[in-house]
N, C-alpha and C positions, 0 to 999 in steps of 0.2 A: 153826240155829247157836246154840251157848249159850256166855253169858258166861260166862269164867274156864274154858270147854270144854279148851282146850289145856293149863293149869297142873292142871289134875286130874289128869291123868294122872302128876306127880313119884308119886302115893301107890297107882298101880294101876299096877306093872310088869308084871305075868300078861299080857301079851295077845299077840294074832297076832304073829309080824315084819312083816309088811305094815304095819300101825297102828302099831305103833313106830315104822318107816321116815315113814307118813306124820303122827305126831307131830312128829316130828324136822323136816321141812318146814315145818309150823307153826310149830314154834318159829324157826330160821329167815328166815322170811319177819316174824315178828316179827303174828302171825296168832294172835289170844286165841280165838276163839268157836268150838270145834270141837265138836264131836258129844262130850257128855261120856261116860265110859266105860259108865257105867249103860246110858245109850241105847244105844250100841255096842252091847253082849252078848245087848239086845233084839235090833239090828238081825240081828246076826250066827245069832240064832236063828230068826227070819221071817226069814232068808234060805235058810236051809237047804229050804225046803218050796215056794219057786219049783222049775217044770219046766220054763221058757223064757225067762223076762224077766225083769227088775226096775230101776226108776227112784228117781233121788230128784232131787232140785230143792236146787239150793243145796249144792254140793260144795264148799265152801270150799277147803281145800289136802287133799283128800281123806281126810279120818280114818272120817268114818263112810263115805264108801265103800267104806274099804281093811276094814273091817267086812263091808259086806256081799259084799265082794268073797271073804273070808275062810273066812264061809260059807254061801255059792255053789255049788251042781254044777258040774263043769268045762263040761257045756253050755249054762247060764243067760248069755243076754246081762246086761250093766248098763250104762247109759243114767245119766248124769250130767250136771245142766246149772247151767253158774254164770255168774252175772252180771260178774265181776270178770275182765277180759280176762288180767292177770299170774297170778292165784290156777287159772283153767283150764287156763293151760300147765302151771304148778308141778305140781297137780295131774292131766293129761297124761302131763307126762313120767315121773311117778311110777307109771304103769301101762302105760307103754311097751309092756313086756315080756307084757302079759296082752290076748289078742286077744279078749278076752268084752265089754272093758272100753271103755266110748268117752264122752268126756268134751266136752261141748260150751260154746261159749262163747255165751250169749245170754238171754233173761230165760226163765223158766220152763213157756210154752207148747211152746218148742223140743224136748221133750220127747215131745210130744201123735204126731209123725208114726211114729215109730220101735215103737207101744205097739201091743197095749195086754198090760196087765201083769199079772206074779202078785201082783206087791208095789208098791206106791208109795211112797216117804216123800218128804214134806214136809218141809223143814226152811225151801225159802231162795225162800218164793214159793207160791201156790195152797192156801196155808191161810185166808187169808180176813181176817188177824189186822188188817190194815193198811189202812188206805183205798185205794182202787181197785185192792187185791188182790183177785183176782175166786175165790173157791175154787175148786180143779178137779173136776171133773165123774166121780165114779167110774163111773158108768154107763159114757162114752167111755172111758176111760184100763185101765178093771180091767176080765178078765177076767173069767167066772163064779165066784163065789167067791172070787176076789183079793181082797189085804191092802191095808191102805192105815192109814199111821202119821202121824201127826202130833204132833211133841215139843215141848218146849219150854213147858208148862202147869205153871202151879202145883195142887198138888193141892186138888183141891175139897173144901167139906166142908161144901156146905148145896146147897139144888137150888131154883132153877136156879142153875147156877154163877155164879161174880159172879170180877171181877176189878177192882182198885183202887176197891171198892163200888160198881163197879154190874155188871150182867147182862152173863156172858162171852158174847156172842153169836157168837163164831167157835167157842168149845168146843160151845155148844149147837148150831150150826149142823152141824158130823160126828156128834152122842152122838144128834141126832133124825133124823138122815138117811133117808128114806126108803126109798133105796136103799142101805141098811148097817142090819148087825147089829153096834153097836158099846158100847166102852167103856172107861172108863178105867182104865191100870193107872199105879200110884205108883212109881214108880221109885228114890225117895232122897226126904226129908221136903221137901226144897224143889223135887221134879221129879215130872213126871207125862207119863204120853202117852197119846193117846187113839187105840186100833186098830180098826178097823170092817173087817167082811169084807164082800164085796159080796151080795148077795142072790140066791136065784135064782129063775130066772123060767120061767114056762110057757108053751106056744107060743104065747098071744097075748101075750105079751109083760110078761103082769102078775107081780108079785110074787108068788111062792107062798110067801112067810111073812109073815108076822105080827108 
């Protein structure tokens, strides 16, 4: 979830109805940190390339899901989990009508049984960023080759990445992952996110890349 997420959107009218719809919720519900539009068109394009699932953590009042919901196959489930007991009906009832779509109320794990996935995103939980946030596990959660996005990163510009001067160790923790071919892409001069695809592996189970 990104600060001043929801007031971005006054300068990006172009998008889905659904994300309109669930802007308007946002606003609303009086709900600042929504999935800014940048990330959005991300999300909305790593959605397109699921063929059965996709997750995110931390649905706020649904923006960047109505994103990924947007561009989705009509047969991809999506799996939404928010902490916020009011913000997961809001969001709920705002995808009522879409049977792909199921929106949970509970911390971030609540996710793990429904998977595993083509896509993950990260927004509200299992990035690592915060104390006794524990990152999620792509190995469990992603399929072969599954995406997995994590937002909300200033963009780097020395290595190892540093954040308020010292060493990002949630960003370095996805960009060295063992089990990911990842990296970051800049999204807007003050946003960044970091994509990794899962690896794949040969019958004993090891990494066949490098």
């Amino acid at each position: 979830m990104t600060e001043r997420g929801t007031n971005a959107y006054k300068h990006h009218r172009d998008v889905p109805p659904l994300v309109a719809r669930a802007v308007r919720t946002a606003r609303a519900a009086g709900f600042a940190f929504s999935c800014r539009p940048e990330q959005g068109r991300l999300l909305h394009a790593l959605a397109g390339g699921a063929t059965a699932a996709i997750a995110e953590t931390g649905t706020g009042c649904g923006v960047g899901l109505a994103w990924l919901a947007a561009g989705a196959g009509p047969g991809v489930r999506l799996v939404s989990v928010e902490r916020d007991a009011e913000r997961a009906a809001l969001a709920a009832g705002l995808f009522a009508d879409d049977a792909r779509v199921t929106v949970l109320h509970g911390d971030w794990p609540a996710i793990t049984p429904h998977g595993p996935y083509d896509l993950l995103v990260l927004d509200g939980g299992g990035q690592g960023k915060t104390p006794g946030d524990t990152p999620a596990d792509p190995r469990a959660l992603l399929t072969p080759h599954g995406t997995v996005a994590i937002d909300d990163f200033t963009p780097a510009t020395t290595w190892p990445p540093t954040h308020e001067g010292a060493v990002d160790h949630a960003r370095l923790h996805w960009l060295t992952h063992p089990a990911l071919s990842a990296t970051e892409l800049r999204l807007a001069p003050d946003l960044a996110t970091v994509v990794g695809t899962r690896r794949g592996e040969d019958l004993s189970g090891r990494s066949c890349c490098s």
